[in-house]
N, C-alpha and C positions, 0 to 999 in steps of 0.2 A: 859198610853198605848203607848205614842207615844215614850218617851224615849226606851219603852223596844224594838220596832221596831225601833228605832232609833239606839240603841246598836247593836241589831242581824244584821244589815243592813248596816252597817254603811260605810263598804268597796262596798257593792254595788251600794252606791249614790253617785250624783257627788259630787264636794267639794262647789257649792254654794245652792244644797239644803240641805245637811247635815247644812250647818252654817244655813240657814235659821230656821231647824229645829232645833239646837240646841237655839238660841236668840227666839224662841217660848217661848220653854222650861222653858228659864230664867228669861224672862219679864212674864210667867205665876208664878212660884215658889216667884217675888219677887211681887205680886200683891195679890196673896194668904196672904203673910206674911205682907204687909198692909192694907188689910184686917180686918185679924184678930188683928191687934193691936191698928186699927184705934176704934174697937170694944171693946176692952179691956180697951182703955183709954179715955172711952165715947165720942168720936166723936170730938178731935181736930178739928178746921178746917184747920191746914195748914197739918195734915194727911190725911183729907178727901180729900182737895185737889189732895195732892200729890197721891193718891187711885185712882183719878178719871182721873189725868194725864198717870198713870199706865196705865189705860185699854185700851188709846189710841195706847201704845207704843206694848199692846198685841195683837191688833186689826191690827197693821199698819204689824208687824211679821207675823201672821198668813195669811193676805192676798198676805204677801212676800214670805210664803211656799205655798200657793196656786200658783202663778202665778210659783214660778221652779217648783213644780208638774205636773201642765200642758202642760208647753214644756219637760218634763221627758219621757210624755205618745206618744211624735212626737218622 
């Protein structure tokens, strides 16, 4: 959902919450996809790891389009 508002919008945001919201995006698509293959190849642990470092790097993005959101709405 958010790309697709991210697409339709894309000239209406500024240019650091657009990146913001794009490295969401990305750090979510590649966290999905180790994931599921952290799952596929019964639980490596330097995949799991590397899964569990992911969701830091989605976590740290997502609180970084929160705080441009917030000065978006001043």
């Amino acid at each position: 959902a958010l790309f697709v508002v991210l697409r339709n919008n894309a000239a209406q945001l500024p240019k650091r919450t657009n990146i913001a919201a794009v490295h969401l995006i990305a750090f979510a698509g590649i966290q999905v996809a180790l994931g599921i293959s952290t799952l596929l190849l019964v639980v490596p642990t330097h995949l799991a790891a590397t899964h569990q470092l992911g969701s830091l790097a989605v976590l740290g993005s997502a609180l970084w389009l929160t705080r441009e959101l917030k000065f978006l709405a001043k």
